[in-house]
MIDOSE-1310 file (N, C-alpha, C; in nm, 2 decimals, decimal comma, always signed):
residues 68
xxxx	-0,76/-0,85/-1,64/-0,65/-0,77/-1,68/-0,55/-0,75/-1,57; -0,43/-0,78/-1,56/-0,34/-0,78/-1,49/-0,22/-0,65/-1,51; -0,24/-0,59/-1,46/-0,13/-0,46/-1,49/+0,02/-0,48/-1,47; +0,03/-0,58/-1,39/+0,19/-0,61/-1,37/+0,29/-0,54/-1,24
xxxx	+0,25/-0,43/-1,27/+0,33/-0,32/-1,18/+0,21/-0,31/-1,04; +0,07/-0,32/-1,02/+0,01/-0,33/-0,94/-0,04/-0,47/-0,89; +0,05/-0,55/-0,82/-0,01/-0,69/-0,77/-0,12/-0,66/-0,67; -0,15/-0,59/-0,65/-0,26/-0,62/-0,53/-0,40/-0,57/-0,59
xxxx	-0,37/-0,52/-0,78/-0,54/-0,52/-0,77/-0,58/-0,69/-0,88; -0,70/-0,68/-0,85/-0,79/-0,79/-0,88/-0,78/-0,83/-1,04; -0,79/-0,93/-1,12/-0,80/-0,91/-1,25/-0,88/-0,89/-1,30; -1,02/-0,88/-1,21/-1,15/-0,78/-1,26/-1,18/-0,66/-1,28
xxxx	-1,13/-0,63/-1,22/-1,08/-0,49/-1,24/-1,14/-0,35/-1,14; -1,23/-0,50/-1,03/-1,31/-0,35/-0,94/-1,21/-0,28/-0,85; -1,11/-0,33/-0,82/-1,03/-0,23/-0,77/-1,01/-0,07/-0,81; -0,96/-0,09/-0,94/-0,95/-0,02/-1,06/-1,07/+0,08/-1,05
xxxx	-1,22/+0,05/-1,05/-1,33/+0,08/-1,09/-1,34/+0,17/-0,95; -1,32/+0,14/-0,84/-1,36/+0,20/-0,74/-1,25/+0,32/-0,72; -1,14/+0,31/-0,79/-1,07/+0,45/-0,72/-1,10/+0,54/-0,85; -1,20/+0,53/-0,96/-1,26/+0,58/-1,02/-1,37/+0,69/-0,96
xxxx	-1,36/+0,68/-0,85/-1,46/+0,74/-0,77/-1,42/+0,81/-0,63; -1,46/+0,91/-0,60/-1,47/+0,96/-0,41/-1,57/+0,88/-0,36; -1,45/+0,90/-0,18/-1,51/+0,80/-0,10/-1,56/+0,86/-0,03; -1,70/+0,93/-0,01/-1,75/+0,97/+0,02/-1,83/+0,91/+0,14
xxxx	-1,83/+0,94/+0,24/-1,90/+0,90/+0,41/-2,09/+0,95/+0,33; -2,16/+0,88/+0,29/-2,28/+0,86/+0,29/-2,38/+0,94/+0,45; -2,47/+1,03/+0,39/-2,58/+1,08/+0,43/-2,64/+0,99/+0,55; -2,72/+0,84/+0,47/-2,71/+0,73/+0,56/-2,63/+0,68/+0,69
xxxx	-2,50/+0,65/+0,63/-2,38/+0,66/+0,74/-2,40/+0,67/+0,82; -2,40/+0,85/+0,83/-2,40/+0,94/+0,94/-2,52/+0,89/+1,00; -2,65/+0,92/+0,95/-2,77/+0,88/+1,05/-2,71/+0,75/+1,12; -2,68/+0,66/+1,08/-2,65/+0,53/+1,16/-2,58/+0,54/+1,19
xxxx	-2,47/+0,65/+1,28/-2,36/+0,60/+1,34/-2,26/+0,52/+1,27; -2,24/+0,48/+1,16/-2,15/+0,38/+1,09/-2,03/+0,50/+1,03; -1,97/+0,57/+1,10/-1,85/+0,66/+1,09/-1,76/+0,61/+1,22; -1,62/+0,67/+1,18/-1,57/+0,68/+1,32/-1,57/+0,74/+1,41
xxxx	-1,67/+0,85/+1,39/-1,69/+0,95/+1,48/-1,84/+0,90/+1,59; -1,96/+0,82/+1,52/-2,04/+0,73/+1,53/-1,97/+0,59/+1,66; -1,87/+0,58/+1,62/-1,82/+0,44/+1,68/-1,72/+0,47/+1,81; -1,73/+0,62/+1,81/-1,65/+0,73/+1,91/-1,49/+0,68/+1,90
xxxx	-1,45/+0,68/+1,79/-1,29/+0,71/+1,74/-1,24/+0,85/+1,70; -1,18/+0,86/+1,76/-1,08/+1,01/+1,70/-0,95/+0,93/+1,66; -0,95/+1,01/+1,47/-0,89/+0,94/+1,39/-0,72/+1,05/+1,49; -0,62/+0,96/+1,44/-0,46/+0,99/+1,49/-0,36/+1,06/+1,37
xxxx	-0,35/+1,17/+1,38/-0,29/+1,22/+1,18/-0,17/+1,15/+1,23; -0,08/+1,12/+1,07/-0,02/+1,03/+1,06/+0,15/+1,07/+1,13; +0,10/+1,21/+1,15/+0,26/+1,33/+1,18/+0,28/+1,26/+1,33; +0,16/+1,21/+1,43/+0,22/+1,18/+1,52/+0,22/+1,01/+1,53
xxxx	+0,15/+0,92/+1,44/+0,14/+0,84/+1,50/+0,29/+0,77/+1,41; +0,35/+0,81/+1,33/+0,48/+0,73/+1,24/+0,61/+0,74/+1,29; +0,61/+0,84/+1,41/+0,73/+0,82/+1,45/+0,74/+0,68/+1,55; +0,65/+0,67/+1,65/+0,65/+0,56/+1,69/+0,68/+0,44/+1,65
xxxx	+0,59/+0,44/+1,55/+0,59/+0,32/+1,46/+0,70/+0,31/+1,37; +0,75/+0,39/+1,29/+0,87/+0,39/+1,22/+1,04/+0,40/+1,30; +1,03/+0,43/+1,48/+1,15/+0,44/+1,49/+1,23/+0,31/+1,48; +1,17/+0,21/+1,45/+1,29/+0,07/+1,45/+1,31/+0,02/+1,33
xxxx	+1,29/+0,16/+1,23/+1,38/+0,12/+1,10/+1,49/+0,24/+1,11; +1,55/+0,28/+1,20/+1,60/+0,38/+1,17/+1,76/+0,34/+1,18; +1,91/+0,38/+1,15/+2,00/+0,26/+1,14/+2,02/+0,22/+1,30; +2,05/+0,27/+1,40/+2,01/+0,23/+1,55/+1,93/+0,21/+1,62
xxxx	+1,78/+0,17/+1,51/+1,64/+0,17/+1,59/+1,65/+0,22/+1,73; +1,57/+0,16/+1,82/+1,50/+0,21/+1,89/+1,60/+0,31/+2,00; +1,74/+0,24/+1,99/+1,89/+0,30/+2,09/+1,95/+0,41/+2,01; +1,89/+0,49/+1,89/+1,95/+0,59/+1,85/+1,96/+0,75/+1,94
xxxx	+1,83/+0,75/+2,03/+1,83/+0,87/+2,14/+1,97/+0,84/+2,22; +1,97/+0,70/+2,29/+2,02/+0,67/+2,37/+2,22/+0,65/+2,32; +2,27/+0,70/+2,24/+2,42/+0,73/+2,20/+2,44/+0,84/+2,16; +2,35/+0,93/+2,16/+2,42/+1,08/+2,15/+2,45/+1,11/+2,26
């Protein structure tokens, strides 16, 4: 089944099937260290990490500080 408007899911439709559901970090997981906290990552919220990454779409990218 092809939706049209969503190219990136599968024609099977498990894409579909799986956001039918929470993604829940498993009981398991945790015992095994298989988290990011497990793999000693501290996740980055997105408030600081998009300005970086987003300043060179801006209309003067990266030289817009630099002309005021």
């Amino acid at each position: 089944m092809s939706l049209g408007l969503f190219p990136n899911f599968d024609d099977d439709g498990d894409q579909v099937e799986l956001l039918k559901h929470d993604n829940v970090v498993s009981e398991d997981a945790k015992a095994g260290r298989r988290t990011l906290e497990g793999l000693d990552i501290e996740p980055t919220a997105i408030e600081t990490a998009a300005p970086a990454y987003l300043y060179r779409y801006r209309k003067t990218g990266q030289y817009q500080e630099q002309r005021s």
